[in-house]
C-alpha positions as semicolon CSV with decimal commas, in nm:
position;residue;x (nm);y (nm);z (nm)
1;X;-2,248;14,419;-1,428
2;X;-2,362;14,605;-1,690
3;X;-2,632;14,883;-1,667
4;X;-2,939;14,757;-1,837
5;X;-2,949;15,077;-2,090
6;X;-2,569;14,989;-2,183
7;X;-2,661;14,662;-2,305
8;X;-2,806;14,609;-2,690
9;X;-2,824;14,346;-2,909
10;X;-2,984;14,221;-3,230
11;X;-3,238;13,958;-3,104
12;X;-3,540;13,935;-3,365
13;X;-3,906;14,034;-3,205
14;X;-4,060;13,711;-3,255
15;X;-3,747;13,540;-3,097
16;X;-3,758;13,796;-2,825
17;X;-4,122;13,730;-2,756
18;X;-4,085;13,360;-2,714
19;X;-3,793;13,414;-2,469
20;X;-3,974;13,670;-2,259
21;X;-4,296;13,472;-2,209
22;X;-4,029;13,158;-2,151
23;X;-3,828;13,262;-1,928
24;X;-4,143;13,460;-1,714
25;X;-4,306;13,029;-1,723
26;X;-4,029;12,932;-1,529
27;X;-4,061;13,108;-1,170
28;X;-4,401;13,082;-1,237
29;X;-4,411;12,735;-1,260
30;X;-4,142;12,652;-0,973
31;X;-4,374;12,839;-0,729
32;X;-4,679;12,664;-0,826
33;X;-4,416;12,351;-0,758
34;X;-4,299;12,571;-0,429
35;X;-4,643;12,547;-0,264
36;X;-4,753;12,227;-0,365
37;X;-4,495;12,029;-0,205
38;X;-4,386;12,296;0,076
39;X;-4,503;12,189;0,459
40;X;-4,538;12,491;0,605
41;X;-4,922;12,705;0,553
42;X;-4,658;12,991;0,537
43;X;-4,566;12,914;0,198
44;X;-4,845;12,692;0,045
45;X;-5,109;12,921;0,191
46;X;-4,989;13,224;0,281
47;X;-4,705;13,318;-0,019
48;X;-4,441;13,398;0,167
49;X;-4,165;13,327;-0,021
50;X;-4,018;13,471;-0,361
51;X;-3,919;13,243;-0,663
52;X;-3,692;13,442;-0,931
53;X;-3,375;13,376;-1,153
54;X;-3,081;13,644;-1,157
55;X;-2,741;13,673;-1,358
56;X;-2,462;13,572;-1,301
57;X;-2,363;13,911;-1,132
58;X;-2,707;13,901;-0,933
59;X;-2,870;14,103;-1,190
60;X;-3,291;14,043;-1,173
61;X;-3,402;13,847;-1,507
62;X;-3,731;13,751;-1,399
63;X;-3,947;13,701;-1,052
64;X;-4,292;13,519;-1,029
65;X;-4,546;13,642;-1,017
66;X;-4,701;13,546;-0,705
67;X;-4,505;13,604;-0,364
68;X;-4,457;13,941;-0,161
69;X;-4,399;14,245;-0,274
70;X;-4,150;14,320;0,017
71;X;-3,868;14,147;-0,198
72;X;-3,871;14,338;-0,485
73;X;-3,593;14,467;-0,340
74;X;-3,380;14,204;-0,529
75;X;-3,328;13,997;-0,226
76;X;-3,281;13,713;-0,430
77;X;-2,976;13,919;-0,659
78;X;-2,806;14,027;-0,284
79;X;-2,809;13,710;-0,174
80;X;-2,607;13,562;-0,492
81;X;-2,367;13,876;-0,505
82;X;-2,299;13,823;-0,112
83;X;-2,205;13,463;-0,256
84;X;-1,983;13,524;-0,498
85;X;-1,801;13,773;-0,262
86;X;-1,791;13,505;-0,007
87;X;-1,671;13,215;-0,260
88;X;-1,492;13,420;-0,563
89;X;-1,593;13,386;-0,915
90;X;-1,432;13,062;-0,955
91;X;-1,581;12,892;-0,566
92;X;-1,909;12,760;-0,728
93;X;-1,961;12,501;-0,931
94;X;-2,251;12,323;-1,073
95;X;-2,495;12,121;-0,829
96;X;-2,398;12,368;-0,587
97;X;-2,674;12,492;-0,368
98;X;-2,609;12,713;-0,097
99;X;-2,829;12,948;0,172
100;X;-2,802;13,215;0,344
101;X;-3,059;13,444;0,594
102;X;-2,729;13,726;0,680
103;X;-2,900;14,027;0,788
104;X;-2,660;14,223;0,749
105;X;-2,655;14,143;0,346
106;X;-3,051;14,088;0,328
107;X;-3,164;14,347;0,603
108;X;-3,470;14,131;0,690
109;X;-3,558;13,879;0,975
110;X;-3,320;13,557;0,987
111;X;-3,643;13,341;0,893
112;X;-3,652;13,432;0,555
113;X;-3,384;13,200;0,380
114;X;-3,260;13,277;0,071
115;X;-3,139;12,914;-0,119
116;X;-2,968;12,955;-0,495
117;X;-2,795;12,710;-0,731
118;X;-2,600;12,848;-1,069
119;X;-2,758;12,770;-1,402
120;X;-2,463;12,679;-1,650
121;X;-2,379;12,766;-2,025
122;X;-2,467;12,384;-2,197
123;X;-2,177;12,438;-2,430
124;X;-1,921;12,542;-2,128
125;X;-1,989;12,358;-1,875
126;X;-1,791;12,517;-1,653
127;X;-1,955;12,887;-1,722
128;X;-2,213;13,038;-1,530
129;X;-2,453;13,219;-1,741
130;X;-2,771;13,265;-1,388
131;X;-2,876;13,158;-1,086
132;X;-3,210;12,998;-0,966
133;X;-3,308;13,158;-0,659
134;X;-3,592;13,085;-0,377
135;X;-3,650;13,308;-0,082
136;X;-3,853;13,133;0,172
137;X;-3,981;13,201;0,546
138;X;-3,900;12,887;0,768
139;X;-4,144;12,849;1,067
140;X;-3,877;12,817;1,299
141;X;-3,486;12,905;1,294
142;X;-3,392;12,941;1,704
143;X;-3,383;13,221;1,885
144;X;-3,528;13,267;2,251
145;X;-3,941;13,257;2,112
146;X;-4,071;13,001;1,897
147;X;-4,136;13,093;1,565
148;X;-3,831;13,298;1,575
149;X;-3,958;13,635;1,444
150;X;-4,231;13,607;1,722
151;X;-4,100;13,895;1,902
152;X;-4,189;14,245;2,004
153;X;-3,886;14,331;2,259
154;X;-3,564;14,144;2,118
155;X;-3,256;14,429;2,136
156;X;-3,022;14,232;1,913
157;X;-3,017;14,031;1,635
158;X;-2,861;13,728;1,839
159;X;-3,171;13,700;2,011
160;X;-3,369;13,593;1,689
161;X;-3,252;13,287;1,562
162;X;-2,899;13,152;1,376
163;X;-2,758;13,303;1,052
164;X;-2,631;13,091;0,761
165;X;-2,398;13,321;0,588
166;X;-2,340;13,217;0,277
167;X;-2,311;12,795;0,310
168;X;-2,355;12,478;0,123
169;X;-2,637;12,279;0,154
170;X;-2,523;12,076;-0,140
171;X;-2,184;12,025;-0,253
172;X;-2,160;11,941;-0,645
173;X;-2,494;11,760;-0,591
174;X;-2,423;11,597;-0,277
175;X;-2,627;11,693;0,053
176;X;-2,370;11,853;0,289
177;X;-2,413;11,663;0,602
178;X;-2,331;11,939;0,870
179;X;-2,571;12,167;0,712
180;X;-2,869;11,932;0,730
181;X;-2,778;11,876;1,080
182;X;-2,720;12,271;1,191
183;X;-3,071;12,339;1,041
184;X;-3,221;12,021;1,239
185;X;-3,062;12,098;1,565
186;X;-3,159;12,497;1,553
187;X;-3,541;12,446;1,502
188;X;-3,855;12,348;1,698
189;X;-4,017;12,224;1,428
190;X;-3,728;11,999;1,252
191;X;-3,992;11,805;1,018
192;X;-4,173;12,101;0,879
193;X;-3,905;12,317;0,838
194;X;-3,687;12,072;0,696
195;X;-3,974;11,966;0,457
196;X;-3,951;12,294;0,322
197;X;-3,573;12,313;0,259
198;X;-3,662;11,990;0,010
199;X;-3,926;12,169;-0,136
200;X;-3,729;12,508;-0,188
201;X;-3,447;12,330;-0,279
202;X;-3,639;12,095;-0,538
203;X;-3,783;12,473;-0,675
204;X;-3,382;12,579;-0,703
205;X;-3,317;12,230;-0,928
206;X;-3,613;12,246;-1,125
207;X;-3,581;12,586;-1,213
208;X;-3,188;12,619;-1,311
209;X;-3,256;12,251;-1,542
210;X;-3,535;12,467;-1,735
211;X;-3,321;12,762;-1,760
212;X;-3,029;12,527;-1,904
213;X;-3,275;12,372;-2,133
214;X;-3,364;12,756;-2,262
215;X;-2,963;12,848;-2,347
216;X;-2,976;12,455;-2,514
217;X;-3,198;12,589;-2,747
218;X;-3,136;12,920;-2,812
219;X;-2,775;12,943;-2,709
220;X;-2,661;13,110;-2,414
221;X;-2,595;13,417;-2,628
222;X;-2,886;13,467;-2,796
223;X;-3,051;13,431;-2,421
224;X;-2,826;13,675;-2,274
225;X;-2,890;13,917;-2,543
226;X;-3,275;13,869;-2,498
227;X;-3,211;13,931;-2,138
228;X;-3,035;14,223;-2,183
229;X;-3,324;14,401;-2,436
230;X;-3,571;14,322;-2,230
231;X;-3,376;14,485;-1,922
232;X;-3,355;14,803;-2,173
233;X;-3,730;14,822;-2,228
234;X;-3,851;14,797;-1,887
235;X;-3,619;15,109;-1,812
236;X;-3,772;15,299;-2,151
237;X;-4,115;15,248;-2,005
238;X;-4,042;15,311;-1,638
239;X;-3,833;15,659;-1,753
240;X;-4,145;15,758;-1,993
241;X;-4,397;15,717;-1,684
242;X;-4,137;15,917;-1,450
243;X;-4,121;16,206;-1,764
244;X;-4,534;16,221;-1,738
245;X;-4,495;16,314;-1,388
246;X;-4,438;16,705;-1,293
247;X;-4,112;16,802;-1,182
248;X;-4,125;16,915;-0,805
249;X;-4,044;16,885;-0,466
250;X;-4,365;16,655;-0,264
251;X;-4,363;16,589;0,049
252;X;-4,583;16,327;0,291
253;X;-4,548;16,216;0,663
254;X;-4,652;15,907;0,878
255;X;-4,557;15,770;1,206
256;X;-4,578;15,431;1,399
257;X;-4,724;15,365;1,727
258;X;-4,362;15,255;1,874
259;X;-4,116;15,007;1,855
260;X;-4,224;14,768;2,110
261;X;-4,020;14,891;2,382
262;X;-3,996;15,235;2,391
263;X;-4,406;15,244;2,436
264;X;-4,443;15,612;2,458
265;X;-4,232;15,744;2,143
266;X;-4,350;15,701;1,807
267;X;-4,134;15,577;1,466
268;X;-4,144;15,932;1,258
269;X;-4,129;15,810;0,884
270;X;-4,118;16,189;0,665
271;X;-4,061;16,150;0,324
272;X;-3,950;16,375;0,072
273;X;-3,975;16,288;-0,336
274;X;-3,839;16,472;-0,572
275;X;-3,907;16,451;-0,994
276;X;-3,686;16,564;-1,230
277;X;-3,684;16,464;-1,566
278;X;-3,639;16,084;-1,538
279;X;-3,543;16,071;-1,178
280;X;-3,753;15,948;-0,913
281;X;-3,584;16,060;-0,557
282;X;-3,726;15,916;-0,244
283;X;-3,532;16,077;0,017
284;X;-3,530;15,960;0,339
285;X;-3,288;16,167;0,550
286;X;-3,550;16,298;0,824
287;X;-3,648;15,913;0,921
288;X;-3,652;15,829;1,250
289;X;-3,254;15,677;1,392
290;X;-3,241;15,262;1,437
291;X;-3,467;15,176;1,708
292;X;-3,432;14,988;2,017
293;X;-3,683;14,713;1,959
294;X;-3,710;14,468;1,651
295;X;-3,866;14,677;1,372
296;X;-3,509;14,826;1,243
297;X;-3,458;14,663;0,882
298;X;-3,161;14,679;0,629
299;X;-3,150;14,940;0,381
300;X;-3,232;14,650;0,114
301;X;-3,496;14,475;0,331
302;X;-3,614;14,838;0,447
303;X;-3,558;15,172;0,290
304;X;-3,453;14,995;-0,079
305;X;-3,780;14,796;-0,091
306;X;-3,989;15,052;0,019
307;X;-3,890;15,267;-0,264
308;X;-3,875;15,002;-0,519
309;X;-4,301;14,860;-0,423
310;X;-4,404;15,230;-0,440
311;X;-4,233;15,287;-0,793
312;X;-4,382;14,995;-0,905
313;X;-4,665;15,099;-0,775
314;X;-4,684;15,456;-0,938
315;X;-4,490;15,398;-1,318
316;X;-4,516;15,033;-1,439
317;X;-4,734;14,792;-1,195
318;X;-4,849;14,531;-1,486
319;X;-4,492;14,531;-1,613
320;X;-4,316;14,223;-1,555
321;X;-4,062;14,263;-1,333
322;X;-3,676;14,266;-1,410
323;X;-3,362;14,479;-1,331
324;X;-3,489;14,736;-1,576
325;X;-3,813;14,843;-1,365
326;X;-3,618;15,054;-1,161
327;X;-3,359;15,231;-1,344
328;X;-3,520;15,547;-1,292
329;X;-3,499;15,519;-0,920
330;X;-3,271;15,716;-0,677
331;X;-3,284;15,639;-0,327
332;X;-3,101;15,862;-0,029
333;X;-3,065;15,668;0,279
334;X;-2,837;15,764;0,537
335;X;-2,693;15,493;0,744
336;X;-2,827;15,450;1,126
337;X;-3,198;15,478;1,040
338;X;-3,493;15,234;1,114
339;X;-3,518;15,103;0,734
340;X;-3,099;15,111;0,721
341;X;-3,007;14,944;1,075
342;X;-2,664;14,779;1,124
343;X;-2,622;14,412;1,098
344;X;-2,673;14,362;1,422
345;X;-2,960;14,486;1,481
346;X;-3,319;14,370;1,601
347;X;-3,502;14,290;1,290
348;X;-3,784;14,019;1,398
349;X;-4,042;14,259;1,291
350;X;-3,914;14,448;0,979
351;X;-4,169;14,415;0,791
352;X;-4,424;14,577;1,051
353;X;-4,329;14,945;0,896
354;X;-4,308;14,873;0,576
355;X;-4,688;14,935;0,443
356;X;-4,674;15,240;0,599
357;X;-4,349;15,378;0,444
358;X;-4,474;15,259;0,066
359;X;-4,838;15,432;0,147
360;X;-4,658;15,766;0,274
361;X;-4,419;15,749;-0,080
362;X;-4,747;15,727;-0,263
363;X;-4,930;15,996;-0,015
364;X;-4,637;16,229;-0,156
365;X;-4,718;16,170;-0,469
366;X;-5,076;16,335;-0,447
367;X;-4,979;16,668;-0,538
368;X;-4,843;16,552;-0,856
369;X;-5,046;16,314;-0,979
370;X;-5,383;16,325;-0,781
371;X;-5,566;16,098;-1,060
372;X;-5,355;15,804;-0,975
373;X;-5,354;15,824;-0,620
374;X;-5,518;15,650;-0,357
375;X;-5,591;15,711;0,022
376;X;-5,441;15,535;0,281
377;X;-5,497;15,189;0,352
378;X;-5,521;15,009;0,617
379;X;-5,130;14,941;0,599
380;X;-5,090;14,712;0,913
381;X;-4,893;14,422;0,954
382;X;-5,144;14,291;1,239
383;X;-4,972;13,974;1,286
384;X;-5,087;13,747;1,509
385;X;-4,970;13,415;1,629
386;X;-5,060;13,141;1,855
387;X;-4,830;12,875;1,982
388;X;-4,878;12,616;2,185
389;X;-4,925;12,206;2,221
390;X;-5,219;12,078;1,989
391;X;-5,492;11,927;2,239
392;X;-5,511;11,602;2,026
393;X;-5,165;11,552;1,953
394;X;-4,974;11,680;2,220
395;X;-4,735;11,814;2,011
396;X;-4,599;12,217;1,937
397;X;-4,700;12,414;1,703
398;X;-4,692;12,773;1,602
399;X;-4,974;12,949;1,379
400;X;-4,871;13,303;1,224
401;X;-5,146;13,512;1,021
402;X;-5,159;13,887;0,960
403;X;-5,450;14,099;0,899
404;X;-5,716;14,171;0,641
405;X;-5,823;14,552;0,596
406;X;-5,916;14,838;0,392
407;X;-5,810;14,974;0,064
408;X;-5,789;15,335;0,041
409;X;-6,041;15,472;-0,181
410;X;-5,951;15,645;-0,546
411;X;-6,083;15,945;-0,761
412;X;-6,347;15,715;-0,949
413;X;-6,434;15,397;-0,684
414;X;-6,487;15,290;-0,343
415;X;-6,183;15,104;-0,145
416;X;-6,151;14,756;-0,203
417;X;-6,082;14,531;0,090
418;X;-6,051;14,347;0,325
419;X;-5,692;14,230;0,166
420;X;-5,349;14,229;0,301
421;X;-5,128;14,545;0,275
422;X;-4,945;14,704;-0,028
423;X;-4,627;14,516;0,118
424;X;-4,787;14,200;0,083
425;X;-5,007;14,183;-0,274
426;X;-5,230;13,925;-0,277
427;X;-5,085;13,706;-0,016
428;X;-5,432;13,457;0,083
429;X;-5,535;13,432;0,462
430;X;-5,474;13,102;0,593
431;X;-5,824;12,930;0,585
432;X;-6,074;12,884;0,886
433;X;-6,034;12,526;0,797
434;X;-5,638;12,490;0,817
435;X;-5,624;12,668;1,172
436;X;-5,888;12,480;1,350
437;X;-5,753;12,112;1,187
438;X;-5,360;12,209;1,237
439;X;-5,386;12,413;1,532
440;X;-5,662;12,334;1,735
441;X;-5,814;12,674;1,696
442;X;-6,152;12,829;1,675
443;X;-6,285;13,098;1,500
444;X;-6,625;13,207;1,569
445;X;-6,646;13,479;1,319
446;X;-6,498;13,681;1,041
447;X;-6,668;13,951;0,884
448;X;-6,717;14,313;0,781
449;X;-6,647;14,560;1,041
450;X;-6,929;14,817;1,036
451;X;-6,817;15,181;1,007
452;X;-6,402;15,131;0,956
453;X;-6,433;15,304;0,613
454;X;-6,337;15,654;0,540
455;X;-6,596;15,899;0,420
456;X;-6,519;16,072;0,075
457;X;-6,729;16,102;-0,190
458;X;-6,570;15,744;-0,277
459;X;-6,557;15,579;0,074
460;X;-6,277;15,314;0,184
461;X;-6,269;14,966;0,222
462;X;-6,395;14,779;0,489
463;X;-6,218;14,609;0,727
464;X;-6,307;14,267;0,951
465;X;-6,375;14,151;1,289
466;X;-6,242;13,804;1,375
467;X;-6,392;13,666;1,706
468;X;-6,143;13,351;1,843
469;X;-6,231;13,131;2,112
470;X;-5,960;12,979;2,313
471;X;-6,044;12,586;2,351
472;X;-5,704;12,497;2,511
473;X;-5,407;12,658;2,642
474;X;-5,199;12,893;2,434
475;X;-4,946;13,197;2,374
476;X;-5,073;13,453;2,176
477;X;-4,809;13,752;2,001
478;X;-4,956;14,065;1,866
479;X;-4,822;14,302;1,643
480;X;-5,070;14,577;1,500
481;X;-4,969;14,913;1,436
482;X;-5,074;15,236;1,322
483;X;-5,346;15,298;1,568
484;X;-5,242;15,652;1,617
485;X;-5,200;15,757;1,287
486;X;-5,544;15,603;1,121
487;X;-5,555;15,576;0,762
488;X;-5,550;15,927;0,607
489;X;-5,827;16,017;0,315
490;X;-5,715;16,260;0,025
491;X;-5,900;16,568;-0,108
492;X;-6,119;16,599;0,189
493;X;-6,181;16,233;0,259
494;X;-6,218;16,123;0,573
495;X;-5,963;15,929;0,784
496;X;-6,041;15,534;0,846
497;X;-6,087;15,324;1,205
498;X;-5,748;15,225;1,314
499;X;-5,659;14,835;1,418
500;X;-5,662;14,748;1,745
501;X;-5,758;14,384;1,922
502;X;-5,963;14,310;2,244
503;X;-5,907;14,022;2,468
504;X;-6,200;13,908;2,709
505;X;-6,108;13,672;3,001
506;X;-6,338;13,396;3,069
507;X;-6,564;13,538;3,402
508;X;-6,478;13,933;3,277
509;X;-6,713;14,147;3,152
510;X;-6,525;14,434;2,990
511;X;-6,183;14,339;2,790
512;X;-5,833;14,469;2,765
513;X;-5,678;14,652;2,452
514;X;-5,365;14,563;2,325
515;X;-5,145;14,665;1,972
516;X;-4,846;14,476;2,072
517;X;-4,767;14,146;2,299
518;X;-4,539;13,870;2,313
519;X;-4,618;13,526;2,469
520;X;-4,938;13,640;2,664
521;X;-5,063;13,302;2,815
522;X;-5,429;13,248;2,705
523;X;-5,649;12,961;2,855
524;X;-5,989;12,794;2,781
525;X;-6,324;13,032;2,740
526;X;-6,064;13,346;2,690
527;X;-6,187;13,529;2,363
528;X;-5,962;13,767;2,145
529;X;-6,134;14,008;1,920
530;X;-5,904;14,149;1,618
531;X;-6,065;14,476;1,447
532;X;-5,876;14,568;1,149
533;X;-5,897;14,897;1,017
534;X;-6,048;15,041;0,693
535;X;-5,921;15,263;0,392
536;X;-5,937;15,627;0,408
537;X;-6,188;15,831;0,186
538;X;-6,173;16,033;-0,109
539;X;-6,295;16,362;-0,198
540;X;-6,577;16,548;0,031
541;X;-6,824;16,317;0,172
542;X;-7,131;16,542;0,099
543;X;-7,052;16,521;-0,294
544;X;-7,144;16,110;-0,254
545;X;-7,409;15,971;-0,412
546;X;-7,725;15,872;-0,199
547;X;-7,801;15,582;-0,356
548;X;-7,456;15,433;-0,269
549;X;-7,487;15,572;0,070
550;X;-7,842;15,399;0,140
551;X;-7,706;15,085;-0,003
552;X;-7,382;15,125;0,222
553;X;-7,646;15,115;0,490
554;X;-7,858;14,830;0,375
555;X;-7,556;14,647;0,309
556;X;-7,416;14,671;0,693
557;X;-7,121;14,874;0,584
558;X;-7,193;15,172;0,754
559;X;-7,439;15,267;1,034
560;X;-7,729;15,528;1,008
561;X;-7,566;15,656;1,259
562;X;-7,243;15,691;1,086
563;X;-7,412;15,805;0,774
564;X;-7,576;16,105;0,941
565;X;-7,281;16,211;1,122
566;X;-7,025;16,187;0,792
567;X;-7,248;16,254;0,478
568;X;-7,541;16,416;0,722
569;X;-7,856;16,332;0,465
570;X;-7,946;15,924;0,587
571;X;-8,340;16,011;0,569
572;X;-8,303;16,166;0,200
573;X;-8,054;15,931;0,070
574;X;-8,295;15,625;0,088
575;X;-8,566;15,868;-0,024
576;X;-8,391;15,949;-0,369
577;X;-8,244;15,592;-0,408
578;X;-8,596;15,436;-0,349
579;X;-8,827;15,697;-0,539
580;X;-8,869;15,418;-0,882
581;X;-8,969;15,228;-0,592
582;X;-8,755;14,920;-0,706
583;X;-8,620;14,777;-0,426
584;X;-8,259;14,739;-0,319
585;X;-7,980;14,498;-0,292
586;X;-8,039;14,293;0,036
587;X;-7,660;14,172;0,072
588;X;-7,334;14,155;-0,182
């Protein structure tokens, strides 16, 4: 494959233009496909999937724009490359669609399946000129807990589910039988999951017909040439962003609470990044080793991605996204650590670490570039799933959601929140409505959780309390982290609440604390109580503004109590923000 800066053609700008915003409608409009037909709330609520086209080499052209971050990575691009290793240039042919979950290619957990079909030249039939490529998480793929990736204390990946490496599910547009049937036989939930593989594969078809229709009508080498300017451009204007930042040596450090077995010793995660000229270095030599439990990933599912969301991140984030983006990136990972585990490795949660590893890249970066920084957010996974048999159906079913929390604060605003983490963009929260209809579930509040935010002269965002009540029996897995490293502020902000979640047994008075579980049995009247945690602050509290501290108060955001403790002035604050004697907002 050719480097994107080695590639240059004569494509006019108006012709360019067209192709660009063309080629960027497709993924967009096979997602919006993707998760109206998918069965699964995982993908037509909760985004997790990724919808993209790369070369024929595996080269990124073009990713929607919706999705997770945490496969910017190119997951789609190593998933073709791994197939033509496994097949040879000449082993696929059109109507081909084939899937694979290897970990030891993609680095992630074997629920996220990667499905791809080539895109053909019009005028050679036999040429492959792309490939249309899905990435999506199946509920349910084996392994000894449902929902596969449910898991705190797997040691191996064996224990997590079956891998596809690399096989047809259609063979020159016929269904391979043995396929369907593998994927039937090694799921509890045959009739969702399988509803998605028609709906991810329908994305794959749509998506490489389109592309065809584009190199129809521009010619595949006009397209190609388009493709490879644009590639050029995103590098020019992710090398000028690295040039504006000053050279040096920064330095930031995190840890997680454990791995899920080894209770008492925490994941170190130091991170050196280094600027020079157009080089962006994210070393990550002094990582902790490959852990016991399942939060090891890949070094493309882990350490790769990492590095590629915080670039984004820091040099071109309303860029469109292609192979160019990241030209200027350098990334040392030795082999043997957490984010660059072996292939056989536990790997059911490898995405738990990952919000915390792109916030402490970005942490680094406040020495350089202050102005652009924000404080730590919230940055935790906090999944949490219930499985069990539905009280009116009888019948199994497994409910995954992750937490809402706080945004760290910047130089010029407040934290925004609750959202997801950096890892996961704007992925939605399954609604109140789906959980209680599908899953027999009942939540008796979500909202604000008083005093999580950071203090700073720009205070963090807030995160949530969400009060369940258990109406039947149920399993519940929990996986929150970073309670003992909250998140941080910058410039003398002050550090946020950490996550943590409380369960109450019917006929107790106090509850127990708990960051990570697997399969703890829950009954009828049992209550579980999830605090998320907030964004950090920044700058000194004391330099805040009163009348945004009283209305923090009024609002419920932050206690008087709190207020006089962090910013120390409560009685004066309201004084000063109420002396025109107009009153203040009740509520947002």
């Amino acid at each position: 494959m050719a480097e994107p800066k080695q590639i240059r053609a004569a494509v006019d700008p108006v012709t360019l233009e067209i192709i660009r915003q063309l080629l960027q409608s497709i993924p967009d409009e096979v997602e919006t496909d993707l998760t109206r037909t998918a069965f699964s709330p995982l993908i037509y609520e909760y985004k997790d999937y990724a919808v993209g086209m790369v070369d024929a080499q595996g080269a990124l052209i073009a990713q929607s724009r919706g999705g997770i971050p945490i496969f910017l990575a190119n997951v789609l691009g190593l998933a073709v490359r791994d197939g033509l290793a496994t097949y040879g240039p000449d082993g696929i042919s059109a109507g081909d669609v084939i899937i694979t979950n290897h970990a030891g290619t993609l680095g992630q957990h074997l629920n996220n399946i990667v499905m791809f079909t080539p895109v053909m030249d019009p005028a050679a039939p036999d040429r492959i000129i792309a490939f249309m490529a899905i990435l999506a998480h199946w509920t349910d793929i084996g392994g000894k807990y449902v929902g596969s990736s449910a898991s705190n204390d797997s040691t191996d990946i064996f224990q997590e589910g079956i891998q596809f490496r690399c096989i047809r599910l259609r063979s020159r547009g016929q269904p391979v039988a043995e396929t369907y049937r593998m994927i039937e036989y090694n799921t509890r939930f045959p009739e969702a999951v399988l509803g998605d593989v028609e709906a991810q594969m329908a994305g794959c078809l749509k998506g490489a017909a389109l592309l065809e229709q584009l190199a129809s009508k521009f010619g595949a080498r006009t397209l190609l040439d388009a493709i490879g300017i644009m590639w050029s451009q995103s590098e020019q204007q992710a090398r000028s962003m690295v040039r504006a930042i000053p050279d040096g040596t920064y330095q930031a450090a995190a840890f997680l609470d454990n791995d899920g077995i080894d209770l008492d010793k925490a994941i170190e995660c130091p991170i050196t990044v280094r600027i020079d000229g157009e080089r962006f270095i994210v070393d990550f030599s002094d990582i902790s080793p490959q852990v016991r439990g399942p939060f090891n990933s890949g070094r493309y599912g882990g350490g790769e991605t990492c590095a590629r969301i915080a670039f984004k991140y820091l040099t071109t984030p309303r860029e469109l996204t292609n192979e160019g983006s990241f030209a200027p990136l350098e990334v040392i990972l030795p082999e043997g650590k957490f984010l660059s585990a072996s292939a056989t490795a536990p790997m059911a949660r490898y995405s738990a670490p990952l919000s915390t590893v792109v916030d402490t890249i970005i942490q680094a970066m406040a020495g350089a570039i202050p102005d652009k920084i924000a404080a730590g957010h919230h940055a935790s996974m906090g999944s949490h799933r219930f499985q069990g048999l539905h009280p009116d159906t009888g019948r199994l079913f497994s409910h995954l959601d992750t937490s809402l929390g706080g945004m760290g604060a910047l130089n010029d605003r407040d934290g925004t929140g609750p959202f997801k983490t950096l890892a996961h963009g704007d992925t939605l929260d399954v609604p109140v409505e789906v959980q209680e209809m599908l899953y027999g579930l009942h939540l008796d509040r979500i909202e604000f959780r008083r005093d999580s935010a950071g203090a700073g002269q720009f205070r963090g965002g807030l995160g949530i309390d969400k009060e369940y009540t258990i109406k039947h029996p149920v399993k519940l897995t929990l996986t929150f982290e970073r309670h003992g490293c909250p998140p941080w502020g910058v410039l003398e902000g002050k550090a946020a609440a950490p996550n943590y979640v409380d369960i109450r047994r019917r006929g107790d008075s106090e509850p127990v604390r708990y960051l990570k579980i697997t399969d703890l049995p829950l009954g009828p009247g049992d209550k579980v109580y999830i605090h998320t945690g907030g964004g950090g602050g920044y700058g000194p509290p004391q330099a805040r503004d009163p009348a945004a501290i009283a209305l923090d108060i009024q609002r419920g955001y932050v206690s008087a109590e709190a207020a006089r403790r962090d910013y120390g002035a409560v009685a004066d604050a309201i004084r000063q923000a109420t002396a025109a004697g107009e009153p203040l907002p009740a509520s947002i």
